[in-house]
C-alpha positions, -999 to +999 in steps of 0.1 A: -545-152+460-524-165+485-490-149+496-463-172+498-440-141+510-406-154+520-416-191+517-384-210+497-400-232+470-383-257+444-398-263+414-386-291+390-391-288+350-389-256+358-374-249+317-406-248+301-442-257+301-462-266+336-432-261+354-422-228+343-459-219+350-459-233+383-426-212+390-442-182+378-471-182+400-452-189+431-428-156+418-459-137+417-468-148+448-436-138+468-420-170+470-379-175+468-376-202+442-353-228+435-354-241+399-343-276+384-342-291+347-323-303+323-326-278+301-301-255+309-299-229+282-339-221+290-334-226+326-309-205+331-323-178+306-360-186+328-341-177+359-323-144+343-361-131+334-374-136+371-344-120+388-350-088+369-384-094+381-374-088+416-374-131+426-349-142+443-339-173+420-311-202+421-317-225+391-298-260+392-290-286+363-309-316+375-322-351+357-346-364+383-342-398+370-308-398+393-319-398+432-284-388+443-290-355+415-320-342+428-305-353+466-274-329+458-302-302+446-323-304+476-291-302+501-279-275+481-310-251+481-314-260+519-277-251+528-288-217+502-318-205+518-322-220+556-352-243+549-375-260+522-411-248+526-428-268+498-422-284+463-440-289+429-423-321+413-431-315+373-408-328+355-415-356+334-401-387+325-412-407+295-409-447+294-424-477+276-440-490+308-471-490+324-469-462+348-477-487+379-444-508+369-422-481+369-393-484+394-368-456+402-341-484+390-356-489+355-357-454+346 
C-alpha cells in the first residue's frame, strides 16, 4: 500500500458508509484528514475514534448541495493545514431527476 504520510486529504460523507471507509484507509495510510457531512453527531463521534488513533482530524458540518458550504470548508482546511493534497467527494445527494439533468441550482 501506498503511504500518503503527511498528505492533507478531505473526505466528504465522511459520517458513515463509503465515506467513512474512504477516511479510514487514507488514516491508515498516514494521511491528515479533513472530514465533512451532515451528520454531525456520527461525524464528530467518527473524528473522536481516529484522533485516539493517532490521525490528525478536523471534521466540519457541511451539505454539499450549498457551493458557498463546501467553499467555506475547503478555505477553512487550507487556512488549517497549509495545502490540499487530494479529495474523495462521497457524499450523496438524492433527487427525482435523471442524473444527466441535474444542475447545482435544482438541488
Amino acid at each position: 500500500m501506498a503511504s500518503l504520510e503527511g498528505k492533507v486529504i478531505a473526505v466528504t460523507g465522511a459520517a458513515s458508509g463509503i465515506g467513512r471507509a474512504v477516511a479510514r484507509e487514507c488514516a491508515s495510510r498516514n494521511a491528515r484528514l479533513a472530514l465533512a457531512d451532515v451528520q454531525r453527531k456520527q461525524l464528530e463521534e467518527f473524528a473522536k475514534e481516529l484522533e485516539s488513533e493517532g490521525t490528525e482530524v478536523t471534521a466540519t458540518v457541511v451539505d454539499v448541495s450549498d457551493s458557498d458550504s463546501v467553499d467555506r470548508w475547503i478555505g477553512a482546511t487550507i487556512d488549517h493545514y497549509g495545502r490540499l493534497d487530494g479529495a474523495a467527494n462521497i457524499a450523496g445527494i438524492e433527487g427525482d431527476e435523471k442524473v444527466f439533468l441535474i444542475t447545482t441550482r435544482s438541488l
